[in-house]
N, C-alpha and C positions, 0 to 999 in steps of 0.2 A: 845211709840210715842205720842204726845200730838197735839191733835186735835183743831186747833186755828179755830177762825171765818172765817178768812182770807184764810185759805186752805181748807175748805170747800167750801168756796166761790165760790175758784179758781175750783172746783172740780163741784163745781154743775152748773158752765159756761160753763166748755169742757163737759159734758153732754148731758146740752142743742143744745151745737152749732153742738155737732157727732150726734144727731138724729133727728136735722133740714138740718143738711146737706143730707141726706140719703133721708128724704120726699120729699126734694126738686128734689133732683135725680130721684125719683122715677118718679116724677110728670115731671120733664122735658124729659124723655126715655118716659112717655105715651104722653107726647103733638106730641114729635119729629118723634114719631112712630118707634122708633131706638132701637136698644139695644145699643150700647154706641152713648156717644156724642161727646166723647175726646179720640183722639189717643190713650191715656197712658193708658183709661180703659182697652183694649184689643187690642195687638197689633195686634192678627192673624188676628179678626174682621175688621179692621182698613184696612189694607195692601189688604186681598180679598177684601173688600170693594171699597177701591181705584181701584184697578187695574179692578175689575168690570164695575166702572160708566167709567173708559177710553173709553173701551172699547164699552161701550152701545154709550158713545157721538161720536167716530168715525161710528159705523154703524148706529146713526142716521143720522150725516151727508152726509155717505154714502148714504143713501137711499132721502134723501132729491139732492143732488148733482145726482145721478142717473134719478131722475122721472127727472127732468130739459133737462140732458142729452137723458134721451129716447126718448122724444119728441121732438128734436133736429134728434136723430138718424131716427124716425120715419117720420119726413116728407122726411128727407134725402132720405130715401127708397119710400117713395110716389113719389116722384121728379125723382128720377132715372127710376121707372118704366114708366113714361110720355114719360121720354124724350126716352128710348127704344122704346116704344110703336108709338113713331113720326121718328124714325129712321125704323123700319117695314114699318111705310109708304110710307118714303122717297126709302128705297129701292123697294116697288113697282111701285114707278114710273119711277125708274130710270132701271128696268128691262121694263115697257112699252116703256122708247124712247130707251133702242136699241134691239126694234125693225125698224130696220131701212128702211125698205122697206112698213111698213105699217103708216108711216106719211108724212104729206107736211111739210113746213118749219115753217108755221102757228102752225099747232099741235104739233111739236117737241120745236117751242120757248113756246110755252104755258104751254107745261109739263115743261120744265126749270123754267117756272115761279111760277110755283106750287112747282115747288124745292125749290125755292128761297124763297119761303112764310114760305115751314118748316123749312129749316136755321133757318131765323127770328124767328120763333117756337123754338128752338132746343137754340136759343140763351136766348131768353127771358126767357126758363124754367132754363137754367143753372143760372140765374142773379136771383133765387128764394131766398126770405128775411123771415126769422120769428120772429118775434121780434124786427127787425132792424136790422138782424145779417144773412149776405150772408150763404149761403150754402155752397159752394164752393170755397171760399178764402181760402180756413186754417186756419191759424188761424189772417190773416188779416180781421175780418167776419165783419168791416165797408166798403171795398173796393167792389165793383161792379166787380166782377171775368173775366166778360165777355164783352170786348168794341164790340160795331158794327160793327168793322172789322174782330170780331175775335180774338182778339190780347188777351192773359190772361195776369191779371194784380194782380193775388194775389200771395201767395205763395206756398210750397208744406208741409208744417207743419200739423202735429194730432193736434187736440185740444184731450185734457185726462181726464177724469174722475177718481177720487178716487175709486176705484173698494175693498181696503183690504189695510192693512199696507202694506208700500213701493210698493202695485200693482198700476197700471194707466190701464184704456182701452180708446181707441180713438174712437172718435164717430161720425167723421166727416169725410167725404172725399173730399182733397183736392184738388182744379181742376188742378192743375200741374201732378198729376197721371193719372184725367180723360181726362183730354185736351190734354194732351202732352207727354203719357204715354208711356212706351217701353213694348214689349210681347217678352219675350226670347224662348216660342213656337212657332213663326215666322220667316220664314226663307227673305230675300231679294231677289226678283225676276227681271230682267229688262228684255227686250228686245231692239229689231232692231226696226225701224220705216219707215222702207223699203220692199214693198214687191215683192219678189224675183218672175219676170213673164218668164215662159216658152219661152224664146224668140226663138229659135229654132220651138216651134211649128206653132210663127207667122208667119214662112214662110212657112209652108201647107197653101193650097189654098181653104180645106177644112175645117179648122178650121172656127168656127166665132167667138167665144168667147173666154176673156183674158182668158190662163190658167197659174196658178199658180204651180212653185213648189213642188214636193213632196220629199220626204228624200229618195226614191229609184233613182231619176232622177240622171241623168249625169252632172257636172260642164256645158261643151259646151250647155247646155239649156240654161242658164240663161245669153249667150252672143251670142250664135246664128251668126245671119250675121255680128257683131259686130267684129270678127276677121279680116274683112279687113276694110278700113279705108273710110272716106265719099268719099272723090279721088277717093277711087279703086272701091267703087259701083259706083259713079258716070260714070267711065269709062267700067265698065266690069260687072254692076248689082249688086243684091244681092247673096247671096251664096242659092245655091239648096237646098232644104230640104230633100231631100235621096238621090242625087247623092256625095253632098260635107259631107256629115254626114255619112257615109259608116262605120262600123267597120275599115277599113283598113285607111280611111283615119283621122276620130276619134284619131288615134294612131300618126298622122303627126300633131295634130292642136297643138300649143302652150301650153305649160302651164302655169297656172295662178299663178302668185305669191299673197299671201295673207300677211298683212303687219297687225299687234296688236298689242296694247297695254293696258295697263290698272292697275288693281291693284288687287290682288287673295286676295280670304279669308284670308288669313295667313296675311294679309296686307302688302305682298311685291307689289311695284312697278315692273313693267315688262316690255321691246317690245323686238319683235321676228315678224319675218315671215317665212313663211312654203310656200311648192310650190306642188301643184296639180295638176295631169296629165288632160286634157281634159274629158277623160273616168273615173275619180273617178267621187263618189257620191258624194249626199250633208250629205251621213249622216259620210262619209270620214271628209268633211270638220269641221262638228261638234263635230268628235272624235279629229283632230287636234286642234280645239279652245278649249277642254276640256282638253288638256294636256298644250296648254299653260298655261292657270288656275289653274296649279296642280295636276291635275287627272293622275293617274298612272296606271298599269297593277291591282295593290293591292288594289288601295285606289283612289274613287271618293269625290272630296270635290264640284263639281259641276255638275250638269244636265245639258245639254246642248239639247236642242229639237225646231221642227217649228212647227210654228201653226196652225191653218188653215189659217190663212192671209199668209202665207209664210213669214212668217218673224221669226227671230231667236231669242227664248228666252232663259233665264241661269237662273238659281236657282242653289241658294247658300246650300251645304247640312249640313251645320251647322246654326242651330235655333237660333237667335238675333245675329249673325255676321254681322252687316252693312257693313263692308268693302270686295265689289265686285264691280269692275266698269270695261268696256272693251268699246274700238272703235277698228274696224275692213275694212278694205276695201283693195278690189283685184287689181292687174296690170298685165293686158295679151300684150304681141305683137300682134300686127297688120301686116297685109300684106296691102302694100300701091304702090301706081305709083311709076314711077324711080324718078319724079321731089320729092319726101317725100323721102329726104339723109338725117333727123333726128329723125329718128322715132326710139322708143328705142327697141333693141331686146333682148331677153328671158334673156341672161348675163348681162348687165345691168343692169335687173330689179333688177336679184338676187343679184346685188351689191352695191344696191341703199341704202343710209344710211340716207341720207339728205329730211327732207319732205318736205323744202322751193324749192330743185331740183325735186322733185315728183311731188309739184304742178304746178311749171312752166311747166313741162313736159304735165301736164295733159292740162292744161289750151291750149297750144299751138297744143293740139291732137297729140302729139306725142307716146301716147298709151292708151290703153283704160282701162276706170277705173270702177271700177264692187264699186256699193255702196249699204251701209247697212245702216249706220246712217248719217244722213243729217239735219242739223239744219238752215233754210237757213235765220233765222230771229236773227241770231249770226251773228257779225262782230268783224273782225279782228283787233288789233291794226291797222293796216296802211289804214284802214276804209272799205276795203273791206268786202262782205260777204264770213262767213265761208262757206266751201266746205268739201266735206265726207273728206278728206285730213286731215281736220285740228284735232286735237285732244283738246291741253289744250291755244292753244295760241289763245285766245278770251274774247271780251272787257264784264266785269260783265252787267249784264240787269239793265237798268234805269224804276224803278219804281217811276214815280211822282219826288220828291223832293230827292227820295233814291237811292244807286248802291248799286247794290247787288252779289254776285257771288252765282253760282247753285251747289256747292260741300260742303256739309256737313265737316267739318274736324273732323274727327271721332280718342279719343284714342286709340293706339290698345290695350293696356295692358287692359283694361275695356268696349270696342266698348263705351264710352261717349260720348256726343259730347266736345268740345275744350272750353275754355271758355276765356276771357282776360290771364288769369294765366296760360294759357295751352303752353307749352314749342314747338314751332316747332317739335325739338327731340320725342316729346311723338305722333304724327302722324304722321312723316313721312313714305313712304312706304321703309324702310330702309331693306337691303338683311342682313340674320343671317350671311350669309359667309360658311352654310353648304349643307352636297350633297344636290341636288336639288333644293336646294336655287336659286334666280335671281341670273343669273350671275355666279354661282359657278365653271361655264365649260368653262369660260374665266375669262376678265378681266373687264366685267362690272358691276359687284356687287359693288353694296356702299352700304358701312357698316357702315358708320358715316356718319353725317350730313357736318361735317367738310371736307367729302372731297365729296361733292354733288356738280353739277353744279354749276353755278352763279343763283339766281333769282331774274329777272325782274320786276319791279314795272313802268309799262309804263302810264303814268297820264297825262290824258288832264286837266289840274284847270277848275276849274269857272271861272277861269277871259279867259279864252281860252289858257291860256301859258302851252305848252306843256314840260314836265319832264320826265325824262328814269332813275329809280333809280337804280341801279346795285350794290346787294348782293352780297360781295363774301363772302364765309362759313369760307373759307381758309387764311383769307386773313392777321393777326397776327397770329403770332407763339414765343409764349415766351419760352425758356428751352428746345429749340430743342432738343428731343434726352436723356433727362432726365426723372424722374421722374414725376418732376414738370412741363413736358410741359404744356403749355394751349395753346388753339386755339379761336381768337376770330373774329365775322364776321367784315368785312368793306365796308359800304354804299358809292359807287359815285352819286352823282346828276349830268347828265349832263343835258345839257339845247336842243332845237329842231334842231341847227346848232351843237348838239355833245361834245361841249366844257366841262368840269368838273368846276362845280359850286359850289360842296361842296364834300370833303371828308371829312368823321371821322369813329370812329369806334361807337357803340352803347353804351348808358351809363343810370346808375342808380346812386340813391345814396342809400347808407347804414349810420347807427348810429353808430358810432367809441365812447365809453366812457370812451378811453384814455386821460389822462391830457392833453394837450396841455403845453410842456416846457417853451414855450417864452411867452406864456400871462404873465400878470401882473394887475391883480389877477390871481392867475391859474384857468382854467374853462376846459371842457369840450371839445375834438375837435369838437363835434357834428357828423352835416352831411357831410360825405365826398362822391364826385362821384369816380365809377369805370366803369371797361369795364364790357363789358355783355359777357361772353363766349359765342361759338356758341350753346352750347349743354343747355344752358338756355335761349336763345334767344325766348323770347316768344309774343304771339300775339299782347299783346298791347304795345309793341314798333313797332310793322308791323304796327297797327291800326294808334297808332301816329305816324307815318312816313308817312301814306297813309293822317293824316287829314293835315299835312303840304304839301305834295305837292298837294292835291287836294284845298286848300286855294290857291296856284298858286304864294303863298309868300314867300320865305327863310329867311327874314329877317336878323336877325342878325349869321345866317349859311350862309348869300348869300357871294361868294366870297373867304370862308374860305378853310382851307386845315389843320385838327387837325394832330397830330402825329399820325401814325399809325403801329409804327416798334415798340410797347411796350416800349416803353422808355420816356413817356412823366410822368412827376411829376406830385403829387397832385396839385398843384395850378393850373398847367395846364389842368389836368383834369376835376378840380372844373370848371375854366371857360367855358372848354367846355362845359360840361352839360349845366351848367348856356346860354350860347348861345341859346341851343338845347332847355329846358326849354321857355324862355320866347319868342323864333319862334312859340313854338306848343302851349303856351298859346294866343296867337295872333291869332293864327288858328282855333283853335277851338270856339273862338270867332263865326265863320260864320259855321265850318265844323265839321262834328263830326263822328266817326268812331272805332266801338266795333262788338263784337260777339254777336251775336243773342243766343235765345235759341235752335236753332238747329245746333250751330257751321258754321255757313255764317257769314263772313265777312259783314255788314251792313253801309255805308256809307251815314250820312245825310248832306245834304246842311241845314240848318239854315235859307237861306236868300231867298228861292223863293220854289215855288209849283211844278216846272218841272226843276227839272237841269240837264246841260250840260255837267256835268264832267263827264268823260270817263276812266274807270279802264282796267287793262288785268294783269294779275298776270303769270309767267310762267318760267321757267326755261331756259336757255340760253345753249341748248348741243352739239353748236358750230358744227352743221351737222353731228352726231352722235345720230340721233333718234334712229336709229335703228340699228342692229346688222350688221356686216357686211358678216357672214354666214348664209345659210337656214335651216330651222329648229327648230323646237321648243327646240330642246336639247341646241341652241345656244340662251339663252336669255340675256336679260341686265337690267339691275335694269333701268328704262324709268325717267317719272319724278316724283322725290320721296316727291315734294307737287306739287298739282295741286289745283287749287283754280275754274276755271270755265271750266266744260270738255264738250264737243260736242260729247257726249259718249252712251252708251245705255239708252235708258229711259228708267225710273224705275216704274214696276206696283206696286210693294207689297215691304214692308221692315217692319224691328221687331218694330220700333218706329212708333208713331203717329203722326202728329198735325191735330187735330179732326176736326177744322173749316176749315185751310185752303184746306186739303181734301176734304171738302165738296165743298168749293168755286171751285178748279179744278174740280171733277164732275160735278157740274151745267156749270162751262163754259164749258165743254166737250160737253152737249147736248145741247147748245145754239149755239155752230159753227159747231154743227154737226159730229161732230171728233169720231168716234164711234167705232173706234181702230187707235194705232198710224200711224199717214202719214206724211211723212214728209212734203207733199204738201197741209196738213192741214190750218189751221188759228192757231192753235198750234201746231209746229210737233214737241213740246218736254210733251205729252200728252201720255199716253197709252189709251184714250177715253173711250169709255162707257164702252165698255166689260171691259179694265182693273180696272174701276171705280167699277164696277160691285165686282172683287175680293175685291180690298182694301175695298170697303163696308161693304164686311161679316169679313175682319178684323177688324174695326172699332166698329160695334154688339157683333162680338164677344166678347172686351176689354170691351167694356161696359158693358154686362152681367157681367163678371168677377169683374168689379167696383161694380156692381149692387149686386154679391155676398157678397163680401166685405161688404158692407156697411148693408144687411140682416145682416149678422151674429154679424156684430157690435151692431145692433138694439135688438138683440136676447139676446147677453151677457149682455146688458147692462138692457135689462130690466131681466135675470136672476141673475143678479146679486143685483138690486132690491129687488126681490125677497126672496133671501137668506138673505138679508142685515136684512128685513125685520123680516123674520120667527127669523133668530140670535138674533136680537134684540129685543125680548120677551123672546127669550129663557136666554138670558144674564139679562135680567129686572126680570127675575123667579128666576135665581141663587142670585140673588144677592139681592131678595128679604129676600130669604131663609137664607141666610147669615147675613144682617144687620136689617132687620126688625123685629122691638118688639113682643114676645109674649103677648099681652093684656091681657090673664088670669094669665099669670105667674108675669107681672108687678103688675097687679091689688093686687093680693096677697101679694105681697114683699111691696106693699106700705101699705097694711092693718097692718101687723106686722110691719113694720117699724113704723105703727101710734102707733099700741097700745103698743110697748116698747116706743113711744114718751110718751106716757101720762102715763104709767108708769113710767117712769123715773120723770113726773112733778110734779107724787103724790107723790114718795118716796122721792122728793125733799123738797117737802111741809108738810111731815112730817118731815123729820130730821130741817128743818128750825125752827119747833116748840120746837123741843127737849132744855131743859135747866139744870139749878145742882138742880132742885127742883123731877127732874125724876129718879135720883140717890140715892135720900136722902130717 
């Protein structure tokens, strides 16, 4: 092989540049502190390497997003201890006013007003900011959680913290849980607000003071001289107190018929009456009101007992079941002068079905009527006040510029409450249709919405013009008899002289994104309206139907009459809507009308501070209240919505709302109401005492928030922690992994120099070499 200049050349370049390259390496792995610096050096290196620093940059962040978090979580848990800590107080003052016999009226508003001071307390600390950022919004944390009404205005959202690959931990507690929260360890409790007085012993001469019922006494106590009629005392005195009270003669007095209704755990709708002999107890009548409620030989679903006020309480024995509600009240004959030829006797009573004939009856003293609940600051649609008689036919309560009704509408499928989207069909108290069921021992069970009474939508407007809307459930029927039936409801309006002002049936629109044939260009049919079956029929077409006639306007529905035998076309459909549309956008202009978050129907006026509009929501059961046999075994499905009941007041129940509770307490000791009375300044109150329980509910809830949000505090700074310790221990691995050994580089670079400088000498010697070194 012949050795040119030029291939030497080439040879003692790639030389020089292989062991400039390597110094350089060497010197770049000691600057960089690395053992490699390019993927392709080593891939294992590379790959650990990478998937190391992931890992360290997530638990840094972690740990950086945690400290933020914990001191979020941390006042959280400061704040709640405050506001426990001011609810401790507020419960001992509110155990000093009832005691009731040891203040004046001075001292009992004064403690109210030391209530009211830690409200304000209790509000202020809930509205606590750190950083700019609410406590208790959710994760709204710019919104002010807690208005001076009470009213919560955030949401019920976690805010989450990065805790680990795809983990989150919440660190906030939202006030929608604190405020307005449900305990499924809480059973519903109501009572009567009536109390039952010994009236038999009023007529001993020795007695001085009121005596109250106890659960051993006889029915004849609690109506005494009241079996004969004011005529007949007038005429011939009152009845003896042991000569007319005799065992013998005890066994001659009338008995009382008892008339219920209401709505059982199970959330069936109910009424029934049952009939007691003079000589039962009261604790007779308690086991009967327990079996109308469901209670059987086997299986109790409710406690029925009196109190010391005499008065009848019920507990629900299933834990977060909202749905329990009853009104009750007695019809005894009377003995009366011969001029009293209307006075109703014992058969009668038992056959009384009708409570518009009940009340007349009572009203004109044609028998005596034995009362439990009594709401006397309730009026009736035709403006009268409610009486123990009346059940659900009563006009919702006017708050300021708002109508309100007092019934929760509760889902049963989930005890929710109801919400715009909430379907009628999912609360109503609808009968299974099995044994024991409402109704299953006749023919009063409704089992569908669709074959339920009419209901009543009775509206006084704002402008004063009075409207009667009438629901029927039933009222289209397409495919009778097929498959394909459906049932859809039908609205009449009539007007205060009765006339029909507007029929149609109910309508939405849907997205149809079939072609349209006859356009030209073809497009889209769009929006087309349809009926609303009954079994979808839900609250916010009740809400918009209540804001148009409560506007007192029908605009362009005024006068109309839509098809309603299922045969109207789409065009005809479209229009209607279109009518129905632009009446309720006119109305709601001044009226506005949605569900709360407690499931109330909530009706605003728009246009002024105290309005005038007048609601009553009720079903229409055409004098068919009630059963027309005695007996609790003969019950009837009663009315299966009820929107404002004149029913048992309620002390305790599984959900909350934390302020306005508060606000009923303080007014309980401000009017003095120190248990329920009907004859109170509120007698839809269970007063102090019952303030008293719901109190250590509301402690309770909060503790268990206050747990919550420890433990929140706890993870999250454990988690801290961990992030923390990981995070050196991953900065170690991964030390060990990619970081250079300095002695062993140092070395590699020494050799690597001295074959550099060897390679530059034995370059610079053959450079020398010529044909004079051969010769």
């Amino acid at each position: 092989m012949r050795i040119t200049n030029q291939l030497q050349s080439r040879q003692n370049l790639l030389n020089y540049q292989s062991s400039a390259a390597k110094n350089y390496d060497s010197i770049e792995k000691l600057s960089a502190h690395m053992k490699i610096t390019r993927p392709y050096e080593d891939v294992g290196i590379y790959v650990d390497a990478t998937r190391l620093d992931y890992e360290a940059t997530t638990l840094e962040q972690i740990k950086e997003a945690t400290t933020k978090a914990s001191e979020f979580a941390k006042n959280t848990d400061q704040t709640l201890n405050d506001f426990a800590d001011t609810l401790d107080s507020f419960k001992v003052k509110l155990i000093q006013a009832a005691n009731s016999g040891e203040h004046s009226t001075t001292s009992r508003v004064a403690i109210a007003n030391d209530l009211k001071a830690m409200r304000d307390q209790l509000v202020s600390i809930s509205n606590t900011a750190i950083n700019g950022q609410y406590l208790f919004s959710g994760t709204a944390v710019d919104t002010k959680p807690i208005s001076a009404d009470g009213t919560y205005n955030g949401n019920g959202n976690n805010i989450e913290v990065l805790a680990g690959s795809n983990l989150t931990v919440p660190f906030n507690i939202p006030g929608e849980g604190l405020f307005l929260g449900r305990d499924n360890d809480y059973a519903k409790q109501v009572t009567t607000n009536i109390t039952l007085i010994n009236k038999h012993e009023e007529l001993n001469p020795q007695t001085v003071n009121e005596e109250y019922m106890r659960l051993t006494d006889e029915i004849y106590k609690f109506i005494g001289t009241d079996y004969r009629t004011s005529a007949k005392i007038a005429a011939d005195g009152k009845m003896n107190y042991t000569t007319d009270f005799t065992r013998d003669k005890v066994v001659d007095l009338p008995p009382t018929v008892f008339f219920m209704q209401g709505q059982r755990p199970s959330g069936e709708s109910f009424s029934t009456k049952f009939e007691l002999s003079a000589g039962a107890k009261v604790s007779d009548l308690l086991e009967q009101m327990g079996r109308a409620m469901g209670n059987t030989d086997t299986n109790k679903v409710v406690e029925v007992s009196i109190n010391k006020d005499a008065q009848i309480q019920m507990t629900n024995l299933q834990n977060g079941n909202e749905m329990m509600s009853f009104s009750i009240f007695g019809l005894t004959a009377q003995e009366g002068t011969a001029q009293e030829a209307n006075l109703w006797k014992t058969d009668k009573i038992q056959k009384a079905t009708s409570l518009e004939e009940i009340k007349k009856a009572v009203a004109d003293g044609n028998v005596h009527l034995t009362s439990f609940i009594s709401s006397p600051n309730y009026v009736s649609p035709d403006d009268g006040i409610a009486t123990a008689t009346d059940y659900d036919k009563v006009n919702f309560a006017n708050k300021g510029a708002t109508v309100q009704n007092n019934t929760s509408q509760i889902v049963r499928k989930d005890n929710s409450f109801a919400t715009n989207n909430t379907r009628l069909s999912e609360v109503a108290g609808l009968s299974s249709g099995q044994i024991g069921a409402v109704g299953a021992a006749g023919a009063g069970a409704v089992t569908s919405l669709a074959n339920a009474d009419d209901l009543i939508l009775d509206v006084t407007a704002k402008n004063g013009v009075k409207l009667k809307a009438t629901i029927t459930f039933g009222g289209t029927v397409t495919g009778a008899g097929t498959p394909n039936q459906k049932t859809y409801p039908v609205i009449t309006i009539r007007d205060e002289q009765g006339k029909a002002v507007y029929q149609g049936n109910f309508y939405k629109t849907f997205w149809n994104e079939q072609i349209d044939p006859n356009a030209n260009p073809p497009r889209q049919i769009g929006n087309q309206a349809k009926m609303v079956e009954t079994d979808d029929l839900s609250f916010k077409e009740i809400n918009d139907m209540l804001t148009i006639l409560a506007s007192g306007n029908l605009d362009k529905m005024n006068g109309r009459g839509e098809k309603i035998d299922g045969t109207a076309t789409q065009d005809e459909l479209n229009t209607a809507y279109a009518r129905f549309e632009e009446t309720f956008l006119q109305a709601s202009v001044s009226v506005e009308s949605t569900m709360d978050h407690r499931g109330l129907i909530t009706l605003k006026d728009k246009t002024t501070s105290a309005t005038n509009i007048k609601i009553a929501m009720y079903q229409d059961h055409k004098d068919k209240d009630y059963p027309a046999d005695v007996g609790t075994a003969n019950t009837k499905s009663a009315s299966v919505l009820s929107f404002n009941k004149n029913d048992a007041v309620t002390i305790d129940r599984p959900s909350i709302d934390l302020f306005a509770d508060l606000d009923d307490m303080i007014e309980a000791v401000f009017n003095g109401d120190f248990y329920g009375n009907a004859n109170g300044v509120n007698p839809r109150t269970s007063g102090v005492q019952g303030a008293i329980k719901r109190l250590d509910h509301i402690m309770d809830h909060v503790n268990k928030i206050h747990a919550i949000a420890g433990t929140n505090s706890r993870h999250i700074t454990d988690t801290n922690e961990r992030a923390t310790t990981l995070y050196l221990n991953v900065a170690e691995v991964k030390s060990t992994v990619i970081d250079a050994d300095y002695g062993e580089l140092a070395m590699q670079f020494q050799n690597n120099l001295l074959a550099y400088q060897a390679m530059l000498q034995a370059t610079s010697k053959i450079n020398q070499i010529s044909l004079l070194n051969y010769m």
